[in-house]
CHARMM internal coordinates of N, CA and C (Angstrom, degrees):
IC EDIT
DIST 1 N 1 CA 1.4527
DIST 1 CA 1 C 1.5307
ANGL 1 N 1 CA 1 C 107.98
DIST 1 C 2 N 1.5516
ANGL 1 CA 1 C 2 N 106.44
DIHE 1 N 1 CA 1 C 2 N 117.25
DIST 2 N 2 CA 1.6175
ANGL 1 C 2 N 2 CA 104.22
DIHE 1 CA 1 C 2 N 2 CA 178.32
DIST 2 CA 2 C 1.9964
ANGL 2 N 2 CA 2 C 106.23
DIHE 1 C 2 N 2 CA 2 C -48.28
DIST 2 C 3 N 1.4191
ANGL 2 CA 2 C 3 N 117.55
DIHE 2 N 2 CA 2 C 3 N 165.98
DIST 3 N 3 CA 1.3222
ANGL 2 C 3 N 3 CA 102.05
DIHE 2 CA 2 C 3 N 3 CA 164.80
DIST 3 CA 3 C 1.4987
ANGL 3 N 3 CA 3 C 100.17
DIHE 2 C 3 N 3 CA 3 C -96.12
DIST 3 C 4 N 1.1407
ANGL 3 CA 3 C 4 N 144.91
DIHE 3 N 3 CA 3 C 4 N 8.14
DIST 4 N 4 CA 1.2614
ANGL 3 C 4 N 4 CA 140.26
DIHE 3 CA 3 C 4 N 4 CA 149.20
DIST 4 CA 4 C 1.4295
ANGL 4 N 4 CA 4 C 123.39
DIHE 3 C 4 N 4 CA 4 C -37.14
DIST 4 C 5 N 1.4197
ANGL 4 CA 4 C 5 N 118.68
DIHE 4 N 4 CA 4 C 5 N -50.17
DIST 5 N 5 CA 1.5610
ANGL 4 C 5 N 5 CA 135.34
DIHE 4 CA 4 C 5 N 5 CA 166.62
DIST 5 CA 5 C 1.6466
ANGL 5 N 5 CA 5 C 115.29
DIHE 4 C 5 N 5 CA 5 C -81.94
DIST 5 C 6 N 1.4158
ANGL 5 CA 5 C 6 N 130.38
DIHE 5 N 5 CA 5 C 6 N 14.93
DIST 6 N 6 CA 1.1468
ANGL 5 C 6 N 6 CA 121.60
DIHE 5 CA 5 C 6 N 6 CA 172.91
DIST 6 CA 6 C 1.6306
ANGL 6 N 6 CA 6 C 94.85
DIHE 5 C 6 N 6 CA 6 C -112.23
DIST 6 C 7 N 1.7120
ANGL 6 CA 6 C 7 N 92.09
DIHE 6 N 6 CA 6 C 7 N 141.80
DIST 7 N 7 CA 1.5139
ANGL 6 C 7 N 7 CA 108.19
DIHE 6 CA 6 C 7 N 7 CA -169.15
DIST 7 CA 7 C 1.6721
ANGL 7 N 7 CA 7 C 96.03
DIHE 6 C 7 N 7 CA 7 C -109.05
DIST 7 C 8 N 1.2564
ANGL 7 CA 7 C 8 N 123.78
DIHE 7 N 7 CA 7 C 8 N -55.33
DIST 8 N 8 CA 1.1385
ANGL 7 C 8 N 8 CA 135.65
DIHE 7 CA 7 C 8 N 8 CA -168.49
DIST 8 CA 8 C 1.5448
ANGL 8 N 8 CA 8 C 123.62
DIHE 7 C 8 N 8 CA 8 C -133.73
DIST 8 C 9 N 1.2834
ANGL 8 CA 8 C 9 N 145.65
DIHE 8 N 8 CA 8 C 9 N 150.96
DIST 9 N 9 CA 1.3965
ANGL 8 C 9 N 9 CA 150.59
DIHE 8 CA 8 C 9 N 9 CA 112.54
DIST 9 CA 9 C 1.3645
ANGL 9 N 9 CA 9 C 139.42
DIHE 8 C 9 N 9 CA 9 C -84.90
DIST 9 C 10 N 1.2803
ANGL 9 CA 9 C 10 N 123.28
DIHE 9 N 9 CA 9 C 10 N 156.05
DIST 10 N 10 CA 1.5637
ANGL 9 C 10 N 10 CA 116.09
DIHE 9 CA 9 C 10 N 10 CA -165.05
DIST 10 CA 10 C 1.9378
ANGL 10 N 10 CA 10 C 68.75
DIHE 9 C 10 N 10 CA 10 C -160.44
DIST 10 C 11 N 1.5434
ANGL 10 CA 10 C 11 N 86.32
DIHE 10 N 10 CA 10 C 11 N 146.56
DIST 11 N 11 CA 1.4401
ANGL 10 C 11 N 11 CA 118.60
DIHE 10 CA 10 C 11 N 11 CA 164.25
DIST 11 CA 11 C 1.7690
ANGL 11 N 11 CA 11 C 110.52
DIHE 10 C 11 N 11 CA 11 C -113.66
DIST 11 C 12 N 1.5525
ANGL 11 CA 11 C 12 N 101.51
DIHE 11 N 11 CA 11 C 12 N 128.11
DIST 12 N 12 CA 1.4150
ANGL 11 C 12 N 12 CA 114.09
DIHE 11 CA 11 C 12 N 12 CA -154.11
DIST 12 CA 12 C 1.4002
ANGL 12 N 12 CA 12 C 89.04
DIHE 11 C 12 N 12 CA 12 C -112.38
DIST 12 C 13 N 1.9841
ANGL 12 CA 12 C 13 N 128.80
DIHE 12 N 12 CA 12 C 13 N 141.17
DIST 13 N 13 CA 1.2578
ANGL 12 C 13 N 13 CA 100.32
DIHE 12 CA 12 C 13 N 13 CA 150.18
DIST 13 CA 13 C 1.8846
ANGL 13 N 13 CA 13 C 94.31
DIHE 12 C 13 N 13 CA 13 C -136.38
DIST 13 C 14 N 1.0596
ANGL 13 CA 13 C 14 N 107.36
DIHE 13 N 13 CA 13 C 14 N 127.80
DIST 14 N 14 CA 1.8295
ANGL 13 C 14 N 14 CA 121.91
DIHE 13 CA 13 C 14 N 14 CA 172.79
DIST 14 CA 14 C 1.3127
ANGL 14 N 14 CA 14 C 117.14
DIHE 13 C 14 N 14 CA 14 C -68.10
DIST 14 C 15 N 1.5200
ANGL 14 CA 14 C 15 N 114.60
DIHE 14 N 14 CA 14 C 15 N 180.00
DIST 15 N 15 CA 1.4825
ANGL 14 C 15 N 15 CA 101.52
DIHE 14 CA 14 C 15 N 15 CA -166.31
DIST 15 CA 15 C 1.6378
ANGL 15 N 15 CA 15 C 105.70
DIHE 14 C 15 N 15 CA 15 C -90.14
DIST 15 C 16 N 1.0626
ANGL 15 CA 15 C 16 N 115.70
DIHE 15 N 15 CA 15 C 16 N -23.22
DIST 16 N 16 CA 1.6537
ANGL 15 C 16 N 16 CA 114.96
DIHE 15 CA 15 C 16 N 16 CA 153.28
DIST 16 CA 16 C 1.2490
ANGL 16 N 16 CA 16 C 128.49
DIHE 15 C 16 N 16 CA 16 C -54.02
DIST 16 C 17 N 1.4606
ANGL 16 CA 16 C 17 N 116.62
DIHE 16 N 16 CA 16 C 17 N -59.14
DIST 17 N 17 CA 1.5152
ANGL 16 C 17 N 17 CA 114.05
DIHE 16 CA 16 C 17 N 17 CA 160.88
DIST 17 CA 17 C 1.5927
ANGL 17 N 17 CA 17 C 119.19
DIHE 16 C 17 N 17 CA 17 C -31.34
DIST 17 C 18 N 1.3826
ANGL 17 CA 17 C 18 N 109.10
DIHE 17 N 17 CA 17 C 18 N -52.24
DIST 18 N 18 CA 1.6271
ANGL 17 C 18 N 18 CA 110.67
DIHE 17 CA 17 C 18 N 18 CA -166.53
DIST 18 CA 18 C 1.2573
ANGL 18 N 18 CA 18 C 98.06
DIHE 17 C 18 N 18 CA 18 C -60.19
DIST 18 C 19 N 1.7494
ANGL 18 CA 18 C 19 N 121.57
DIHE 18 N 18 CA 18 C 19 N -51.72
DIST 19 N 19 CA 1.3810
ANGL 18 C 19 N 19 CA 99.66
DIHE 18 CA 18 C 19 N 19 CA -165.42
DIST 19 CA 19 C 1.6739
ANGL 19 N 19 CA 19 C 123.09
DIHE 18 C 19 N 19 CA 19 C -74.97
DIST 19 C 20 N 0.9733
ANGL 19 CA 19 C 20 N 122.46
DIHE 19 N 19 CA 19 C 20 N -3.37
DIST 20 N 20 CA 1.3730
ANGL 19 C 20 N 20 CA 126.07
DIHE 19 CA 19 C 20 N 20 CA 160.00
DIST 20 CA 20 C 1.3345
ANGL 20 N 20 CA 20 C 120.50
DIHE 19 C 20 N 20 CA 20 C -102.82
DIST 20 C 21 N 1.4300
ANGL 20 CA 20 C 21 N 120.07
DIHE 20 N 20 CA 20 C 21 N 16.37
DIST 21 N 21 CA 1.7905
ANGL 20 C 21 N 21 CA 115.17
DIHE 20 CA 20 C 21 N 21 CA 179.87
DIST 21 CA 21 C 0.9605
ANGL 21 N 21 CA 21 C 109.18
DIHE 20 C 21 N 21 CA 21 C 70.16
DIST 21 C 22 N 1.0761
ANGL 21 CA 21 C 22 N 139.30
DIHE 21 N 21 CA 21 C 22 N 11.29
DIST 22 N 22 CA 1.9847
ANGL 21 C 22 N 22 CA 127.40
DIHE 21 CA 21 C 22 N 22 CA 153.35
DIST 22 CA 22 C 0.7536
ANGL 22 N 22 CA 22 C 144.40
DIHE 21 C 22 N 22 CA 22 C -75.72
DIST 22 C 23 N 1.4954
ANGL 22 CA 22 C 23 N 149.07
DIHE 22 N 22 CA 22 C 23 N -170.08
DIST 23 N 23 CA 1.1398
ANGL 22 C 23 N 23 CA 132.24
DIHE 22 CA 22 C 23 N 23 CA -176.96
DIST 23 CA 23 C 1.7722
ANGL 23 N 23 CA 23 C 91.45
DIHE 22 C 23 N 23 CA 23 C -172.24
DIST 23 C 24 N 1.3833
ANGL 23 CA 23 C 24 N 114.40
DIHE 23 N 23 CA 23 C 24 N 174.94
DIST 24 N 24 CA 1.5551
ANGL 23 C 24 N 24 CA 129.41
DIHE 23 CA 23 C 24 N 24 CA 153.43
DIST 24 CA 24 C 1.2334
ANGL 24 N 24 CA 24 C 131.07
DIHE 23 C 24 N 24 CA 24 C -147.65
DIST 24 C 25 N 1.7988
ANGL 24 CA 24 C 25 N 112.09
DIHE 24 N 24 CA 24 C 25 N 145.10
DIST 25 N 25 CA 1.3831
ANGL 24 C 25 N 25 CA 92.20
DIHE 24 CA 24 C 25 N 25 CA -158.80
DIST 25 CA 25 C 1.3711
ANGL 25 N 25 CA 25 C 82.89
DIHE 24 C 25 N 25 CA 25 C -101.99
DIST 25 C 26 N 1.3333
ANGL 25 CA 25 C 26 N 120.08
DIHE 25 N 25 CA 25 C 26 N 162.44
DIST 26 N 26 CA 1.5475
ANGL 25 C 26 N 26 CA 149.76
DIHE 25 CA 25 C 26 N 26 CA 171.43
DIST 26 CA 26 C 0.9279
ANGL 26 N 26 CA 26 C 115.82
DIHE 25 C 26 N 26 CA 26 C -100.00
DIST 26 C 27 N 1.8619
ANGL 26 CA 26 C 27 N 141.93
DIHE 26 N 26 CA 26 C 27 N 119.78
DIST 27 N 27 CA 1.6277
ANGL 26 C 27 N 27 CA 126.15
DIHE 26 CA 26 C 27 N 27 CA -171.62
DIST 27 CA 27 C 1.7622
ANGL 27 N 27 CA 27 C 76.21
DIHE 26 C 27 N 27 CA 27 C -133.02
DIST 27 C 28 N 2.0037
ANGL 27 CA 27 C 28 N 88.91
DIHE 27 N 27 CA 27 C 28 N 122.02
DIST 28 N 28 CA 1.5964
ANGL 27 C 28 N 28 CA 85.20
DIHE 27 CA 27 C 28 N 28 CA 155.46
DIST 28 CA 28 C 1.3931
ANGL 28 N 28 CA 28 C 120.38
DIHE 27 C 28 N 28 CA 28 C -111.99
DIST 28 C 29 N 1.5133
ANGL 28 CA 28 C 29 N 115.74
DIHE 28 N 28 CA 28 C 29 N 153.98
DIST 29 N 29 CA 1.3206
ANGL 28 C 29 N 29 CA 127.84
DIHE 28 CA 28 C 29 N 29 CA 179.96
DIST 29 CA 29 C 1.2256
ANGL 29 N 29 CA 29 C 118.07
DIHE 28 C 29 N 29 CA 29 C -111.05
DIST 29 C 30 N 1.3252
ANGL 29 CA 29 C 30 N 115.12
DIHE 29 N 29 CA 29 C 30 N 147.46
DIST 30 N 30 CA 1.4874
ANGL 29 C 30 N 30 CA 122.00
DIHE 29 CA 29 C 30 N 30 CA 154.82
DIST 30 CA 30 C 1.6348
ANGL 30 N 30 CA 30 C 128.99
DIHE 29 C 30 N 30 CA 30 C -43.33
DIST 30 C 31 N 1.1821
ANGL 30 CA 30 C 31 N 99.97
DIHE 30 N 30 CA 30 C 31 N 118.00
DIST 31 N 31 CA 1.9685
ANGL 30 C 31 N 31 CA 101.20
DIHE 30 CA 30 C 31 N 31 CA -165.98
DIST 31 CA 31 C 0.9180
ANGL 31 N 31 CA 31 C 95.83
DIHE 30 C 31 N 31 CA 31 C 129.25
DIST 31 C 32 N 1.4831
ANGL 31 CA 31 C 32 N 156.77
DIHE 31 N 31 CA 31 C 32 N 5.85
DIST 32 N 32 CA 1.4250
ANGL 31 C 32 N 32 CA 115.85
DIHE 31 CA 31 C 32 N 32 CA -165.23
DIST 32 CA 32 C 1.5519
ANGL 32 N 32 CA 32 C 142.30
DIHE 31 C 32 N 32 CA 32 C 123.70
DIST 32 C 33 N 1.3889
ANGL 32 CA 32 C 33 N 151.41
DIHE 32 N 32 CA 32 C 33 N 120.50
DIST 33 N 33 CA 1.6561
ANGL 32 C 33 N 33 CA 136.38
DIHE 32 CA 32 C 33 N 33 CA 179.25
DIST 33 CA 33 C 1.2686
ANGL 33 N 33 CA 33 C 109.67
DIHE 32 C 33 N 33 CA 33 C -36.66
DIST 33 C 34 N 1.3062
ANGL 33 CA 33 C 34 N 127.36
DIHE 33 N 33 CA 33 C 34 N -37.26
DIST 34 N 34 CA 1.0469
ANGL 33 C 34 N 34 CA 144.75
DIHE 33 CA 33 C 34 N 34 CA -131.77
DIST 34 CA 34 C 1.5783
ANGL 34 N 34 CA 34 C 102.98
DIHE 33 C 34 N 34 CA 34 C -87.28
DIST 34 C 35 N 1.6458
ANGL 34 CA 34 C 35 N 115.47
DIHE 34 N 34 CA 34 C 35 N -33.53
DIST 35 N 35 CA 1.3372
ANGL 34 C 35 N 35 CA 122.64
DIHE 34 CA 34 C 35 N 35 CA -154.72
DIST 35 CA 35 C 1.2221
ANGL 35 N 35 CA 35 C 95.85
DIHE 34 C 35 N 35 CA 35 C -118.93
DIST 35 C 36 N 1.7009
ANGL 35 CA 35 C 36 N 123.17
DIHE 35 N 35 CA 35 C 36 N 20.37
DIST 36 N 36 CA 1.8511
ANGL 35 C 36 N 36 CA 131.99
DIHE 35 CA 35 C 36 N 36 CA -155.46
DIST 36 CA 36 C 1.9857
ANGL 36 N 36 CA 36 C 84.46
DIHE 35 C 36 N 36 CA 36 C -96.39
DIST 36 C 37 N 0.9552
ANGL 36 CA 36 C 37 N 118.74
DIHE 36 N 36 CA 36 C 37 N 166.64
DIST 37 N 37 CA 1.5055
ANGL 36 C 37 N 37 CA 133.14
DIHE 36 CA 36 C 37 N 37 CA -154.65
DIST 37 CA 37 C 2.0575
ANGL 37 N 37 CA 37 C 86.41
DIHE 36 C 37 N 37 CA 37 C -147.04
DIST 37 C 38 N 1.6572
ANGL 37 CA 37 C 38 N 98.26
DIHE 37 N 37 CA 37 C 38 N 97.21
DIST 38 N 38 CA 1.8317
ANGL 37 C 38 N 38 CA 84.46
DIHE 37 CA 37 C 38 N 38 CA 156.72
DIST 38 CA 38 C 1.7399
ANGL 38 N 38 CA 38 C 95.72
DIHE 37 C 38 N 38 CA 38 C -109.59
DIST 38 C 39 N 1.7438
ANGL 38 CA 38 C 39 N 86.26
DIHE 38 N 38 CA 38 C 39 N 161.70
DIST 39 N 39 CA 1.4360
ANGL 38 C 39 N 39 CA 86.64
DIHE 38 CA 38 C 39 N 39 CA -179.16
DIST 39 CA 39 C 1.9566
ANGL 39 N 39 CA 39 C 102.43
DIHE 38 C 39 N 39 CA 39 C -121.00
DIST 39 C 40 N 1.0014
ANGL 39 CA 39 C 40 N 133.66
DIHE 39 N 39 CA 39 C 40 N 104.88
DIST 40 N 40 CA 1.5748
ANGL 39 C 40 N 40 CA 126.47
DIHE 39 CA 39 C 40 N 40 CA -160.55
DIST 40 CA 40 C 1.6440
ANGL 40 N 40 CA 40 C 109.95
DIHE 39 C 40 N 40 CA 40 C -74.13
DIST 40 C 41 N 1.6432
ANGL 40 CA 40 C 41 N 114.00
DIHE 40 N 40 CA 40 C 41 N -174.78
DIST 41 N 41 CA 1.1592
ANGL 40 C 41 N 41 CA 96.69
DIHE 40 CA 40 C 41 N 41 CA 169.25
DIST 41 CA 41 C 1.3830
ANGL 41 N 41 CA 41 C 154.88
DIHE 40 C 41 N 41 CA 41 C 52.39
DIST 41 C 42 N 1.2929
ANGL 41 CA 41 C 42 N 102.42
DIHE 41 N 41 CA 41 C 42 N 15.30
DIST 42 N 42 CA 1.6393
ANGL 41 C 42 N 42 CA 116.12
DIHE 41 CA 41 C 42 N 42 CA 166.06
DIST 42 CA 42 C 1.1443
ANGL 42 N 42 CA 42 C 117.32
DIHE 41 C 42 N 42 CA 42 C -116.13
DIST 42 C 43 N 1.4914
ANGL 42 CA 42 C 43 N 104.97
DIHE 42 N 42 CA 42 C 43 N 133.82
DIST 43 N 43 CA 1.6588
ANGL 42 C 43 N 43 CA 120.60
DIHE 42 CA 42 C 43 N 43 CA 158.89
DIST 43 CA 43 C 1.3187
ANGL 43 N 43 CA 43 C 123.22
DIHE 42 C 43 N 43 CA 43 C -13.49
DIST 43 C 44 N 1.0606
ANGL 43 CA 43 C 44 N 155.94
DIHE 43 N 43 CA 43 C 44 N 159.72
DIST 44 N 44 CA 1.6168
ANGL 43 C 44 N 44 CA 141.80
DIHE 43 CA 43 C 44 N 44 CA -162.32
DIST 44 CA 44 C 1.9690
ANGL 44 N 44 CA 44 C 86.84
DIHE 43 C 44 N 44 CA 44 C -119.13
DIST 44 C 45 N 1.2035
ANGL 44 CA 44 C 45 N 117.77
DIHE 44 N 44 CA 44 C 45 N -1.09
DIST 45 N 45 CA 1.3263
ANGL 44 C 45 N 45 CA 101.33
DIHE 44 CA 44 C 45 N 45 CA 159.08
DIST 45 CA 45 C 0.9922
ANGL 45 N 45 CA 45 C 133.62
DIHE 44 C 45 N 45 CA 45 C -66.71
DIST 45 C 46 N 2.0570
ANGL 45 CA 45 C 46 N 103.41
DIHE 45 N 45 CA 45 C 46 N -62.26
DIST 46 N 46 CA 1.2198
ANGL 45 C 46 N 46 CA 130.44
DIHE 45 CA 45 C 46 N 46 CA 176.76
DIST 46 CA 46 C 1.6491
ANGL 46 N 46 CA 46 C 113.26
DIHE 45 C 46 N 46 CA 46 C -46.08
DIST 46 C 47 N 1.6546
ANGL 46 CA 46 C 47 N 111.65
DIHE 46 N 46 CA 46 C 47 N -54.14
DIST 47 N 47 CA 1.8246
ANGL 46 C 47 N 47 CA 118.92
DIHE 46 CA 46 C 47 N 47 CA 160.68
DIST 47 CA 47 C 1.0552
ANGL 47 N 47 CA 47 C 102.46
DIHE 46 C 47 N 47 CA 47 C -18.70
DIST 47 C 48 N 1.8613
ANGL 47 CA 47 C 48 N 117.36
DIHE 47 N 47 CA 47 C 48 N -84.21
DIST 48 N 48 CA 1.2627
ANGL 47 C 48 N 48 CA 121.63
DIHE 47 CA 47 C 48 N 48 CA -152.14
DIST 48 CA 48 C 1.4740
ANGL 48 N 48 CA 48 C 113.34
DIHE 47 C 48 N 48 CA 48 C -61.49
DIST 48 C 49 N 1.0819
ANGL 48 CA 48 C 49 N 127.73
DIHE 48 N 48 CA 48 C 49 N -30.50
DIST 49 N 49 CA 1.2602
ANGL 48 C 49 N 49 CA 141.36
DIHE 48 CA 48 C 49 N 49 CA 162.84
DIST 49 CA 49 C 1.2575
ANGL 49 N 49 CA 49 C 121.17
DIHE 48 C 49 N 49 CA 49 C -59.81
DIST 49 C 50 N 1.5020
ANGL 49 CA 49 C 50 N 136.02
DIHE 49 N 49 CA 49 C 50 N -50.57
DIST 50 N 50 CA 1.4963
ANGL 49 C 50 N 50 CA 120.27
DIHE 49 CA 49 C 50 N 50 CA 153.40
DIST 50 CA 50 C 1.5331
ANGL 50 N 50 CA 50 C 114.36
DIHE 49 C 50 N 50 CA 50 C -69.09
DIST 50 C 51 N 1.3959
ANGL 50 CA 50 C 51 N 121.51
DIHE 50 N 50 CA 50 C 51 N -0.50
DIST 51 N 51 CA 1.8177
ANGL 50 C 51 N 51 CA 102.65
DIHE 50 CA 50 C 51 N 51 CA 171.54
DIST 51 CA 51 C 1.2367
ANGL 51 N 51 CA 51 C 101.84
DIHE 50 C 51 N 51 CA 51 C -97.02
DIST 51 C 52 N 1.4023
ANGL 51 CA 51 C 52 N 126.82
DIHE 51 N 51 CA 51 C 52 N -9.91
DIST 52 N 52 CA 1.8921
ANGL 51 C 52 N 52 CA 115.69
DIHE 51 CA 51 C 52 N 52 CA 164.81
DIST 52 CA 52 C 0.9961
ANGL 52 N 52 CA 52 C 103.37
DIHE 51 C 52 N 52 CA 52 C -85.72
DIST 52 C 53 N 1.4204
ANGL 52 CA 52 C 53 N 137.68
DIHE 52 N 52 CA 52 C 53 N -30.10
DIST 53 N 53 CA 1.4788
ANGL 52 C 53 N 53 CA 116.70
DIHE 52 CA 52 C 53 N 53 CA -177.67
DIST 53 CA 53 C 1.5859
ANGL 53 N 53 CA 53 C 112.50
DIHE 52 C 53 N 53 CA 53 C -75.22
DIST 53 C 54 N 1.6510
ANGL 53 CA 53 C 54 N 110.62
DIHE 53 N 53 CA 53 C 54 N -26.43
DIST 54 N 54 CA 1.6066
ANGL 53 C 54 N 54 CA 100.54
DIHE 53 CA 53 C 54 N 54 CA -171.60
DIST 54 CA 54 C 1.7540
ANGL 54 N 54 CA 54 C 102.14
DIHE 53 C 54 N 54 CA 54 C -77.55
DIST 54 C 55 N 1.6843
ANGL 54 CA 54 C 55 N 100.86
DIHE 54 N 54 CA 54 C 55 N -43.07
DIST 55 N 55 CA 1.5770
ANGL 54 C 55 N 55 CA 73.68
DIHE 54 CA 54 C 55 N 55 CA 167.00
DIST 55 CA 55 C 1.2908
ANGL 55 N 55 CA 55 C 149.11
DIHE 54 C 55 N 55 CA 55 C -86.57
DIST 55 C 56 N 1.2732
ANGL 55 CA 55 C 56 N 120.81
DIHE 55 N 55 CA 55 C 56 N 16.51
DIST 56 N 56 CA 1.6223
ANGL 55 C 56 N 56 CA 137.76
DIHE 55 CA 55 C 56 N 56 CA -166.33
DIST 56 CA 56 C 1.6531
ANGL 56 N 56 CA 56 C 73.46
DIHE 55 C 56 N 56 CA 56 C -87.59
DIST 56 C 57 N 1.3797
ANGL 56 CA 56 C 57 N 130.68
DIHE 56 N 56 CA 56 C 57 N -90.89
DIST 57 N 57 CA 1.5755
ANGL 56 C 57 N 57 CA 135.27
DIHE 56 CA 56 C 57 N 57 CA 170.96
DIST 57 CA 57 C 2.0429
ANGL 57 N 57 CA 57 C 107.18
DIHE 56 C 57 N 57 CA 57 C 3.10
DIST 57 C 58 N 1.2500
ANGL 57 CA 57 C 58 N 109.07
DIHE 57 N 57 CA 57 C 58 N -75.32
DIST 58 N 58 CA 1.4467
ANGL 57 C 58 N 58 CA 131.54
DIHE 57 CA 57 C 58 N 58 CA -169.06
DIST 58 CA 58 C 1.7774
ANGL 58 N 58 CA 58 C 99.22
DIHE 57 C 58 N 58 CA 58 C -51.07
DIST 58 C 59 N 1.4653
ANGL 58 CA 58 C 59 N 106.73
DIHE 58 N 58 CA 58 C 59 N -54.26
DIST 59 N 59 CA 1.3147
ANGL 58 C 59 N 59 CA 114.43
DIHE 58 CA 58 C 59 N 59 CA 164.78
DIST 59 CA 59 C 1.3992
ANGL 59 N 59 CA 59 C 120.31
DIHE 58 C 59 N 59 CA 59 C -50.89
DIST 59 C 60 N 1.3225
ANGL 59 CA 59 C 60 N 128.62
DIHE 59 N 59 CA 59 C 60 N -56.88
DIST 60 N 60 CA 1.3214
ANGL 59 C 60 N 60 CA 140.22
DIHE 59 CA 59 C 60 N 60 CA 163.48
DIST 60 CA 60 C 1.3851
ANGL 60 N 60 CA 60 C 107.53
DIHE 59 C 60 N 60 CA 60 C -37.53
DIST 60 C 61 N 1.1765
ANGL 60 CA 60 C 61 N 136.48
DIHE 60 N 60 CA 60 C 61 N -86.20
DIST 61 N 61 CA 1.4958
ANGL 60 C 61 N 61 CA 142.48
DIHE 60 CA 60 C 61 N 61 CA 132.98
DIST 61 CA 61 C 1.3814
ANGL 61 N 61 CA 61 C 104.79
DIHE 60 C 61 N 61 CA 61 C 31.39
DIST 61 C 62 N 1.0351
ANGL 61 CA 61 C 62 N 132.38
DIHE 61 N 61 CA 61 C 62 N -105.89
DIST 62 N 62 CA 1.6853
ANGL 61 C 62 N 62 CA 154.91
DIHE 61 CA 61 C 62 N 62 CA 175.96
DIST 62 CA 62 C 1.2141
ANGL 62 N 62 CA 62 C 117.74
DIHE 61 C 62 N 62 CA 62 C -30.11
DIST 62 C 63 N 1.8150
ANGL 62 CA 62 C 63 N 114.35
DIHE 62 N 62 CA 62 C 63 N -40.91
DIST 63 N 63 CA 1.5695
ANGL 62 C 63 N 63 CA 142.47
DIHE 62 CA 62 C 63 N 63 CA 161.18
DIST 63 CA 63 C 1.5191
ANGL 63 N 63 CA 63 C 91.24
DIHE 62 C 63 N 63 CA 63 C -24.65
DIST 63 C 64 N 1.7483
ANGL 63 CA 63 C 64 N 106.71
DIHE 63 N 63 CA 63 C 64 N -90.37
DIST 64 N 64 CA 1.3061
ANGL 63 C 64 N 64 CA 146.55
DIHE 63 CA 63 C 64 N 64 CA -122.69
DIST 64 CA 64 C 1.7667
ANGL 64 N 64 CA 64 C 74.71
DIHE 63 C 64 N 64 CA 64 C -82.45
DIST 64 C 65 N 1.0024
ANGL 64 CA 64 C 65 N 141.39
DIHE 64 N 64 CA 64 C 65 N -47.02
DIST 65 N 65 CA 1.5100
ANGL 64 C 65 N 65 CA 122.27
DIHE 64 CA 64 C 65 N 65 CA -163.13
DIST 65 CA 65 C 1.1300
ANGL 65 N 65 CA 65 C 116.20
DIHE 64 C 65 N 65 CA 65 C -84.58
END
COOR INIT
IC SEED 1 N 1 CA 1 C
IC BUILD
């Protein structure tokens, strides 16, 4: 997914996730549910850490235009 088409992320965690420490991050895009990117199974570090990097990028993005 270009980061051009990502609008948002949110870090999700379910009641399964909690009990094993997981989490997933959710990247939504422009277009649609359909074209949304979850990512399961990560540490809520690593999450938080790819949702600052995708949006520091997205930010960058918006900069430049």
């Amino acid at each position: 997914i270009p980061f051009s088409r990502v609008q948002h992320c949110e870090i999700i965690k379910g009641v399964i996730d909690n009990m094993i420490g997981l989490v997933e991050l959710r990247i939504f895009t422009a277009g649609g549910s359909s074209s949304d990117l979850v990512i399961p199974g990560l540490t809520p570090d690593v999450a938080f850490a790819l949702k600052e990097h995708i949006i520091g990028k997205i930010s960058d993005d918006d900069e430049e235009e």
